[in-house]
C-alpha positions in Angstrom: 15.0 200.3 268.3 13.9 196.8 268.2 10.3 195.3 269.7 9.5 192.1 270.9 6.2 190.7 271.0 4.3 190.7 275.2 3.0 187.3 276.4 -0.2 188.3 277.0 -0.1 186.8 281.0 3.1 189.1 281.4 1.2 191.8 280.1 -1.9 191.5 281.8 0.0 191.5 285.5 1.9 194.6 284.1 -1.1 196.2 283.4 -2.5 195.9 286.1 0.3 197.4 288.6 -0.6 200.4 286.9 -4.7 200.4 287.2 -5.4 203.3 289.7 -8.0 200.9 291.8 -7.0 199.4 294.9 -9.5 197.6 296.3 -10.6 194.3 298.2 -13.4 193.7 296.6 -12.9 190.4 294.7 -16.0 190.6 292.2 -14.3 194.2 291.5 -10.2 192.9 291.3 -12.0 190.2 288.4 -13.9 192.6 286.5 -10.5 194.5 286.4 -8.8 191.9 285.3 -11.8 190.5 282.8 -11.3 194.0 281.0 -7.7 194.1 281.1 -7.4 190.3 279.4 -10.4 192.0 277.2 -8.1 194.7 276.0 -4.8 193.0 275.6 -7.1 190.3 273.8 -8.0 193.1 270.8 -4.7 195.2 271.0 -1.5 193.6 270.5 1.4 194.4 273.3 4.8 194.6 272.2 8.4 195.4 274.3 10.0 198.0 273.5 14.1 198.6 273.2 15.9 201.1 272.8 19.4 202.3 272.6 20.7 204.9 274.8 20.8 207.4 272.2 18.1 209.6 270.9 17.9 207.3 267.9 14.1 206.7 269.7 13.2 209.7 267.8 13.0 207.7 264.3 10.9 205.6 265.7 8.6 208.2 267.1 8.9 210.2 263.6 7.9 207.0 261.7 4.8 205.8 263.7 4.0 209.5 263.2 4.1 209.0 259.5 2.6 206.1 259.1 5.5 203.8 258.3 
């Protein structure tokens, strides 16, 4: 497994395909996109890759311990 660090514009538009809200209302599509630049602004956003193996499971086990 490998990661690669998320620009945070890339981000932000993949975020926001996935925000249950579809609306019209332009005051409301900003303040969904204020938080989401809010968020990706105070969490970091990294890609990640894996092989197509169930080597994914080290990665899983590590984060799990800390590493």
């Amino acid at each position: 497994m490998r990661s690669t660090h998320c620009h945070r514009r890339k981000a932000l538009a993949e975020l926001l395909t996935v925000v249950p809200v579809v609306t019209l209302d332009r005051r409301l599509s900003q303040r969904i996109a204020d938080i989401g630049t809010r968020l990706l602004a105070a969490v970091p956003c990294y890609r990640l890759h894996f092989l197509p193996d169930d080597s994914y499971w080290q990665a899983i086990d590590a984060y799990e311990n800390g590493a």
